[in-house]
C-alpha positions as CSV (number, residue, x, y, z in Angstrom):
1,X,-37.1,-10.7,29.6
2,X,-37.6,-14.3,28.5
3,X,-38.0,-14.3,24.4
4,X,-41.1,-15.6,23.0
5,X,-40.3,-18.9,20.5
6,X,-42.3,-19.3,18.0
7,X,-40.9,-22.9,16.9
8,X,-38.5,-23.9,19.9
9,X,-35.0,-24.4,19.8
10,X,-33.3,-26.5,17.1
11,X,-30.9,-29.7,17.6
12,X,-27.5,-29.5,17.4
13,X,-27.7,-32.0,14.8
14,X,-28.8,-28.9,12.5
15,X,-27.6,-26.1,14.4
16,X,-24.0,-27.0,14.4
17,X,-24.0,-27.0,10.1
18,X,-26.0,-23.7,9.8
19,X,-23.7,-22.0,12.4
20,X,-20.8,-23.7,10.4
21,X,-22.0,-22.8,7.1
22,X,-22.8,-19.9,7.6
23,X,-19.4,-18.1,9.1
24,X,-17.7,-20.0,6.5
25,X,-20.2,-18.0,4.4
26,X,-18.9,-14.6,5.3
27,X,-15.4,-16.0,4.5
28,X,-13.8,-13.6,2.3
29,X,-16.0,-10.1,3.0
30,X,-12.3,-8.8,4.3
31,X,-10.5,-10.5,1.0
32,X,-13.7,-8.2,-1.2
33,X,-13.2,-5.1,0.6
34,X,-10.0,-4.6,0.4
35,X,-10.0,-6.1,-3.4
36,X,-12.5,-3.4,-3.9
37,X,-10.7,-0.4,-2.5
38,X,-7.2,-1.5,-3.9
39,X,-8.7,-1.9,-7.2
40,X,-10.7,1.2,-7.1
41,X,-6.6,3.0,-6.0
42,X,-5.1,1.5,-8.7
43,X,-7.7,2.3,-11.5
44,X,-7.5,6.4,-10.8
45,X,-4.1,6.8,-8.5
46,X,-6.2,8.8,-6.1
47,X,-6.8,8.7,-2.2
48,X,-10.0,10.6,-3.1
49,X,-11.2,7.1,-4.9
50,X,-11.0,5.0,-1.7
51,X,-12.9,8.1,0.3
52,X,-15.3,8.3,-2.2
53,X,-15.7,4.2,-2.1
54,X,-15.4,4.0,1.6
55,X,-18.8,7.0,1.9
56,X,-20.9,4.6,-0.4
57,X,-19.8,1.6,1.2
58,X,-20.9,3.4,4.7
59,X,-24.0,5.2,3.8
60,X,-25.2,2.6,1.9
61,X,-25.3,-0.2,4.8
62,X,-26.1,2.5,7.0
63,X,-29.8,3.2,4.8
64,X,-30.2,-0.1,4.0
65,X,-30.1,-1.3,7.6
66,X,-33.8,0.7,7.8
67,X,-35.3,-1.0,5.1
68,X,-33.9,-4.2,6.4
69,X,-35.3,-4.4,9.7
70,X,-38.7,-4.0,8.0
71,X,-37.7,-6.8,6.1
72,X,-36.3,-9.6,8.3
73,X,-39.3,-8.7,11.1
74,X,-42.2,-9.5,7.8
75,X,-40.8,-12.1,5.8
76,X,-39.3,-16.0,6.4
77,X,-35.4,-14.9,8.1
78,X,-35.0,-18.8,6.6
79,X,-35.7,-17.9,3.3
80,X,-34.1,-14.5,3.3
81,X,-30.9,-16.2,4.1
82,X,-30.8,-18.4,1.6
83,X,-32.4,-16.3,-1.1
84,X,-30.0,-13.0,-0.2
85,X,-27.0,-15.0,-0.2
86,X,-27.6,-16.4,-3.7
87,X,-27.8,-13.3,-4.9
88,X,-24.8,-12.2,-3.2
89,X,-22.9,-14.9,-5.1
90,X,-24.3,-13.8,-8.5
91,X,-23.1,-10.8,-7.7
92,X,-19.5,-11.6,-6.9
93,X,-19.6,-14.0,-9.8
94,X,-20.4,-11.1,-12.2
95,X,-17.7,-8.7,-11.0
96,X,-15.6,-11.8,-11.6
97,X,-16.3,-12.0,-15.0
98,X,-15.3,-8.4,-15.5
99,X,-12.4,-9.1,-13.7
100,X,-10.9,-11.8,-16.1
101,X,-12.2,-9.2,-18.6
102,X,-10.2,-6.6,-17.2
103,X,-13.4,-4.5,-17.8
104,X,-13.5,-3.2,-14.4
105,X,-14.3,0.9,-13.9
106,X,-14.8,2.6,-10.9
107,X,-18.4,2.8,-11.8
108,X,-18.6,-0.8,-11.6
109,X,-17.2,-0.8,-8.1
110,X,-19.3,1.7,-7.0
111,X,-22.5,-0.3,-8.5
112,X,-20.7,-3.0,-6.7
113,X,-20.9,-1.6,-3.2
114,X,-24.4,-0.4,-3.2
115,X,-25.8,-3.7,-4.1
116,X,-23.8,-5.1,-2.1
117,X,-25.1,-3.2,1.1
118,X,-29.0,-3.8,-0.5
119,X,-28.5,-7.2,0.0
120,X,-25.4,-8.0,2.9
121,X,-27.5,-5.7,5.2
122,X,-30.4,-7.7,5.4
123,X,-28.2,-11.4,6.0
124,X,-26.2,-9.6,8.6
125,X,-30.0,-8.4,10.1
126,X,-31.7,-11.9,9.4
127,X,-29.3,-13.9,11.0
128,X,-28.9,-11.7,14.0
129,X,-32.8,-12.0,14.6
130,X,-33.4,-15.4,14.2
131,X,-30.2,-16.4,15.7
132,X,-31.9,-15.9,19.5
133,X,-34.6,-18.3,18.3
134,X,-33.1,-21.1,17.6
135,X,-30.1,-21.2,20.6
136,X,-31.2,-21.6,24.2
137,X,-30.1,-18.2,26.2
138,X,-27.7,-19.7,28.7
139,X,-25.8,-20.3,25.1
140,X,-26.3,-17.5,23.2
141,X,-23.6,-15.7,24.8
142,X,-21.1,-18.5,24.1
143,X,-22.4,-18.6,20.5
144,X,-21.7,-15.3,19.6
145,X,-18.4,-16.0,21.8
146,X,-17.1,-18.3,19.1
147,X,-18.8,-16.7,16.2
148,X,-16.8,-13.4,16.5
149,X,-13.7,-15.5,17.6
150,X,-13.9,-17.2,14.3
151,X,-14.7,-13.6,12.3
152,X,-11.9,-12.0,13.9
153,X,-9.2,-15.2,12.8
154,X,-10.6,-15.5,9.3
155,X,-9.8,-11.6,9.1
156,X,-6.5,-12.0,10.3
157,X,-5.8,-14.8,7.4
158,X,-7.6,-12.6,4.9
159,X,-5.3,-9.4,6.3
160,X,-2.1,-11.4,5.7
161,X,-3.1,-13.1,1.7
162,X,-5.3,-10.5,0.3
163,X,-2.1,-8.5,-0.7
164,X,0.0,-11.5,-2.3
165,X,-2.9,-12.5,-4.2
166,X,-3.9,-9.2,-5.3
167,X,-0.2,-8.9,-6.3
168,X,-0.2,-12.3,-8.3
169,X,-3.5,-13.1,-9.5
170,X,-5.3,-9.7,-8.9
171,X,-9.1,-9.4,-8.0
172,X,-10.6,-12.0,-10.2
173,X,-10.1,-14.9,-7.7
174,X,-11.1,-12.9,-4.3
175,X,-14.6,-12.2,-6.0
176,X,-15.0,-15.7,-7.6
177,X,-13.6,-17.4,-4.1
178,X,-16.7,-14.9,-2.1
179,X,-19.2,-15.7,-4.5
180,X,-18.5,-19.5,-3.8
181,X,-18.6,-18.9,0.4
182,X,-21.9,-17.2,0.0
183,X,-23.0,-20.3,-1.9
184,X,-21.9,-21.9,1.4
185,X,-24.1,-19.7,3.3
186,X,-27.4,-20.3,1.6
187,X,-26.7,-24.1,1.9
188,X,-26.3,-24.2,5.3
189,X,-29.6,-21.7,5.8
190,X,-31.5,-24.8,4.5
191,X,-30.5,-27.1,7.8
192,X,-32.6,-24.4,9.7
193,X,-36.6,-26.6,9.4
194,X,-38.9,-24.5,6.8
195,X,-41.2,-23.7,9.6
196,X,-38.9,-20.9,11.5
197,X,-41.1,-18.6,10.0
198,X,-41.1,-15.1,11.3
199,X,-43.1,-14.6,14.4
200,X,-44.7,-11.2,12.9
201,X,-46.9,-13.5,11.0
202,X,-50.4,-11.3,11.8
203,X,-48.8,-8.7,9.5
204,X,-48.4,-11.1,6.6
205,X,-51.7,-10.9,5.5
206,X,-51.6,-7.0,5.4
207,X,-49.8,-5.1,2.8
208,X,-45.9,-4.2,3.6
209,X,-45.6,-0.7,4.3
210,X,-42.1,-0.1,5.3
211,X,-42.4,3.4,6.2
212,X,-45.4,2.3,8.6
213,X,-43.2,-0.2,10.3
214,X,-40.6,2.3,10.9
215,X,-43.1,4.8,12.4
216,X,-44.2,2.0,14.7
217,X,-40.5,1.1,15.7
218,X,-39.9,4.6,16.5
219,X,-43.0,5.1,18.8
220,X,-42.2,1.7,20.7
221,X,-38.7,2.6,21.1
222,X,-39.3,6.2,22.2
223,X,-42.5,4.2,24.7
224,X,-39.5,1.8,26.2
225,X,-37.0,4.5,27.9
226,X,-34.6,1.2,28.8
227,X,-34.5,1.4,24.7
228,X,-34.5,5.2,24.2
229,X,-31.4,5.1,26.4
230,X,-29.8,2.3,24.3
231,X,-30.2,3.8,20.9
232,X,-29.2,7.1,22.2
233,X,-26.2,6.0,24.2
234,X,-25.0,3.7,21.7
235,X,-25.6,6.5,18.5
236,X,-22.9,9.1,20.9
237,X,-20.6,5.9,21.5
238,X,-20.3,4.9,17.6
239,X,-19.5,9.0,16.9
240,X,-16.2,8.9,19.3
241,X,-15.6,5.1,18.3
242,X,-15.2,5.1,14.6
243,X,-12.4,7.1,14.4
244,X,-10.4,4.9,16.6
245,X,-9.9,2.4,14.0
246,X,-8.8,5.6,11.3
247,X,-6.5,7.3,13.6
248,X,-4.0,3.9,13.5
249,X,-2.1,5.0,10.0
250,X,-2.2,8.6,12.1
251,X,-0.3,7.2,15.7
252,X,1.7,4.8,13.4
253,X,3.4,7.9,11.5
254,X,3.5,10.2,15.0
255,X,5.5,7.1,16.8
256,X,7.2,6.8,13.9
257,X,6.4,3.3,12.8
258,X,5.3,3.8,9.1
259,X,3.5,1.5,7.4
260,X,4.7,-1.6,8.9
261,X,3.6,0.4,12.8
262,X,-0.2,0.5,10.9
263,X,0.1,-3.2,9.9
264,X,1.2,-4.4,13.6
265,X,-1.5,-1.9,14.7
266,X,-4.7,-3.3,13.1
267,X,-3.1,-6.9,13.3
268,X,-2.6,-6.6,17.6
269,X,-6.1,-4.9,17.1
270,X,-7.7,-8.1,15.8
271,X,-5.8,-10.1,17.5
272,X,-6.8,-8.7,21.1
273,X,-11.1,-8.6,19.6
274,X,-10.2,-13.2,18.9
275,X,-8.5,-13.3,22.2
276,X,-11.3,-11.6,24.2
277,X,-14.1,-13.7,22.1
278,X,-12.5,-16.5,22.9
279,X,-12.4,-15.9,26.4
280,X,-16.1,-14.8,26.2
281,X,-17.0,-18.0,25.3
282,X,-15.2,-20.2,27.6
283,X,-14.0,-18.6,31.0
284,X,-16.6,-15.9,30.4
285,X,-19.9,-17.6,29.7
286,X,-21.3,-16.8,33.0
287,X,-19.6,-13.2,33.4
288,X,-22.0,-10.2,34.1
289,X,-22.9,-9.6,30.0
290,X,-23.7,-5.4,31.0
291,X,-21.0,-4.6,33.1
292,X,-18.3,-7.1,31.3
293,X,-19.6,-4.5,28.5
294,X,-19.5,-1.5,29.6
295,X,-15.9,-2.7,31.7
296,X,-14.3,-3.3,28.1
297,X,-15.3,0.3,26.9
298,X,-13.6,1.9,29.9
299,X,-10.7,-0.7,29.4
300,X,-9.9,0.8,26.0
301,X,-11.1,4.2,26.5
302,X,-8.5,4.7,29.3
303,X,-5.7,2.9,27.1
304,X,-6.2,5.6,24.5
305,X,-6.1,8.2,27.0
306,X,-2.7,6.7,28.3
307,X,-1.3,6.5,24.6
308,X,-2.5,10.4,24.5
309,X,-0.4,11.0,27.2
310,X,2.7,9.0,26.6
311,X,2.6,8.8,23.0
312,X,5.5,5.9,22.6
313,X,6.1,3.0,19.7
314,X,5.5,0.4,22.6
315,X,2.8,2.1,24.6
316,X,1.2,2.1,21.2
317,X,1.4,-1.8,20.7
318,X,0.3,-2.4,23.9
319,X,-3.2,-0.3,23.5
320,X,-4.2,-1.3,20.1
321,X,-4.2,-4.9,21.5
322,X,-6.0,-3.7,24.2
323,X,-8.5,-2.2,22.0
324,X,-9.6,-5.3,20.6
325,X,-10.0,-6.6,23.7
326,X,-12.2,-4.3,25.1
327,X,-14.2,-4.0,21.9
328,X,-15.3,-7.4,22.3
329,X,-17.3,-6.6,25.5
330,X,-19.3,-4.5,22.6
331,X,-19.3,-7.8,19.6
332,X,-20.2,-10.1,22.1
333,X,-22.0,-9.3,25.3
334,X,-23.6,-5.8,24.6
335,X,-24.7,-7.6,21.4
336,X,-26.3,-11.0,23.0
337,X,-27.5,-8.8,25.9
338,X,-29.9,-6.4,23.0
339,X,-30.5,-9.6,21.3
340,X,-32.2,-11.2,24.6
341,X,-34.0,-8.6,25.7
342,X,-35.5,-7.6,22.1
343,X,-38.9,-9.2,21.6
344,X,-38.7,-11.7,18.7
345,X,-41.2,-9.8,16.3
346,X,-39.7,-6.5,16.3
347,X,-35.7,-7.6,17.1
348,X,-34.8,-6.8,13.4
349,X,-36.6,-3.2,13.1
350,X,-35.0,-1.9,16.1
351,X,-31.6,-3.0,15.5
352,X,-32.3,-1.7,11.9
353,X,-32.6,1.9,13.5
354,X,-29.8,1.0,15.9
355,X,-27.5,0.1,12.7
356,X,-28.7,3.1,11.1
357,X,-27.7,5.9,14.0
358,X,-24.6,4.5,14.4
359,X,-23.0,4.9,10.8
360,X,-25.2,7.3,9.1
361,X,-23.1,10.5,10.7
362,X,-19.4,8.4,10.9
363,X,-18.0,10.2,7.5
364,X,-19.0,13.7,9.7
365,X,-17.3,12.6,12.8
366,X,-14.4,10.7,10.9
367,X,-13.6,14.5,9.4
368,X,-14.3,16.1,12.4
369,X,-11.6,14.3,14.2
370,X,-9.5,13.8,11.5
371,X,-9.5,17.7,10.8
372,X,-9.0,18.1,14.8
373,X,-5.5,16.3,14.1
374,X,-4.4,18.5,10.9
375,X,-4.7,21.1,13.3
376,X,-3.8,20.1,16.6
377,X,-1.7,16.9,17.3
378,X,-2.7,13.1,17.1
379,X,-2.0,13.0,21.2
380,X,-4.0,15.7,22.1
381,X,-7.4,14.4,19.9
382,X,-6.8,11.0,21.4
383,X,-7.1,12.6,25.0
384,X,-10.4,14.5,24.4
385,X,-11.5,11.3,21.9
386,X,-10.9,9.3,25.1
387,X,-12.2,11.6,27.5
388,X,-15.7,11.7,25.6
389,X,-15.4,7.9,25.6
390,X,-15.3,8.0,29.4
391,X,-18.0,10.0,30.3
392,X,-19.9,7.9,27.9
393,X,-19.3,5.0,29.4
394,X,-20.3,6.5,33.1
395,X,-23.9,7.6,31.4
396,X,-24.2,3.8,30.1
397,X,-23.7,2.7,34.3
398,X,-25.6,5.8,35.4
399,X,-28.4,5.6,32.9
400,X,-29.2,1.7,32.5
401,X,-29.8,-1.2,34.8
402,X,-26.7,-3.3,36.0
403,X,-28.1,-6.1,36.6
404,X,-29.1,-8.4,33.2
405,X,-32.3,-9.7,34.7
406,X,-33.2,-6.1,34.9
407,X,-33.3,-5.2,31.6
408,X,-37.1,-6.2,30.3
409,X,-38.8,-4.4,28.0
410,X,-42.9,-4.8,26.4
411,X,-44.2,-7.0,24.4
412,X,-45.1,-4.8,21.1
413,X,-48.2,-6.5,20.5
414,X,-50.3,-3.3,20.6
């Protein structure tokens, strides 16, 4: 469908500093994160720690991604952005001060990370809704091209520092250097004009009833099968996804690679999600966005199978780059593809739920799988892992429309 603009498309003049600002904003999320779970090792010596940090982290984004779609679909996304990642910085800037202190208790960390997904949730959900408003659709897709290009090279950087500085200077100046990049962020929200309000503007004058908006969402998602087929598909694809980015350490140790094996294996891994953003956003601007999708799941999906197979140091290398690859069919044209076909007023709510489903049951299916290999073999989970991948894929071709100007969905005006 063709999405509704509420205010038009904005210049480049003040598009090109609030797409700018903004990934230069989320600069050093990978440098927290793995402060945060280092720190939270060293404090008690236990792997339990990082589960127990890892479960808050994922639950917590995964609940707050409800609330937040209620959120960014009521109020000003503008405002949110700036007001959330002012916060944000606060936030960093306070676990700083501890951190020169060297105050810092696992409680604090824990405290950290909940926040922390109260308030990230709703900038990652903001930004993704208003994003579509503001960028003509023959250039969304190379938007979100370069966007997740520069994501996956500013992890790479972060990957290859965050252990020499932890090792020098320890957390204090990860957190202060964040809190200073979300400072970035809310400046550069301010180049978007005052007037992109939200285009749910009827409902401001009614009291916020999240709940309400939830039930709402539900009932239009469950009235739009192209949706209900969506959410559902995409809920069984997250369950057999996540554990492909756990079971590296696994395949490293079973090829026997070690620790360096895991390094190269999540390094090749990034690598291979830049190299197919970038090629999303040059060569690829005018590819097929559902099919290049669904082509990249059954790209890595039979790679996996392959490594099951033929379980080998350099068959190993080869698929985790190919994994990236094909995951970036998911980061950039299965995302631009929901985001276009989303009706402006309700875009945040639905991917909200969409969030939601696909994390709120990952710690089940990470132990499932993970228990699968403590008493099986690492080769044979990654053939039935992949197999489920497969026929997953097929129901996304079998089940939805190929063609993009075939996916249209309501207007949820009633």
């Amino acid at each position: 469908m063709t999405t509704k603009y509420t205010y038009g498309h904005i210049s480049n003049r003040r598009l090109l500093p609030f797409l700018v600002g903004t990934a230069l904003g989320n600069a050093g999320d990978l440098f927290t994160q793995i402060a945060i779970f280092w720190t939270g090792y060293a404090i008690t010596g236990r792997a339990l720690s990082v589960a127990g940090l890892g479960a808050v982290w994922t639950l917590g984004a995964a609940f707050a991604g409800l609330i937040s779609g209620s959120i960014v679909d009521r109020f000003n996304r503008r405002n949110l952005l700036i007001y959330l990642h002012i916060a944000l910085s606060l936030l960093c800037f306070g676990i700083f001060a501890l951190s020169l202190l060297s105050s810092l208790r696992m409680a604090y960390l824990l405290a950290f990370l909940i926040v922390e997904s109260l308030l990230g949730t709703p900038v990652t959900a903001a930004f993704t809704a208003l994003l579509p408003d503001l960028v003509a659709k023959e250039r969304l897709i190379r938007v979100n091209g370069l966007l997740s290009s520069w994501g996956m090279a500013d992890n790479l950087i972060e990957a290859a520092v965050s252990g020499v500085v932890l090792a020098t200077w320890g957390p204090a100046p990860i957190f202060l250097f964040n809190g200073v990049m979300y400072l970035v962020g809310a400046a550069a929200a301010t180049f978007v004009p005052a007037s992109a309000e939200t285009p749910h503007q009827s409902s401001r004058r009614t009291r916020w009833t999240p709940w309400k908006d939830l039930q709402i969402t539900l009932r239009y998602i469950r009235s739009e099968s192209l949706l209900t087929r969506v959410v559902t598909l995409d809920f069984l694809s997250d369950l057999a996804f996540a554990p492909l980015f756990f079971l590296a350490p696994v395949v490293a140790a079973a090829v026997g690679m070690g620790a360096e094996g895991y390094g190269f294996f999540q390094s090749l891994t990034l690598g291979g999600i830049l190299a197919g953003s970038l090629l999303a956003s040059s060569f690829g601007t005018k590819w097929p966005k559902f099919l290049t999708w669904i082509g990249g799941n059954l790209l890595f999906a039979t790679a996996f199978l392959v490594l099951g197979l033929h379980m080998t140091p350099t068959v190993a290398l080869i698929v985790f780059f190919i994994f990236g690859v094909g995951a970036s069919g998911q980061r950039v044209y299965g995302a631009t593809l929901v985001q276009q076909v989303l009706p402006s007023k309700i875009r945040g709510r639905v991917r909200g739920i969409q969030g939601f489903l696909g994390s709120v049951l990952q710690p089940v299916s990470l132990a499932v799988f993970m228990a699968a290999v403590d008493a099986s073999s690492v080769d044979r989970v990654l053939v039935w892992l992949s197999l489920g991948l497969l026929l997953i894929a097929l129901g996304y071709l079998l089940l939805l429309p190929r063609r993009d100007d075939a996916w249209i969905v309501a207007d949820p005006e009633g």
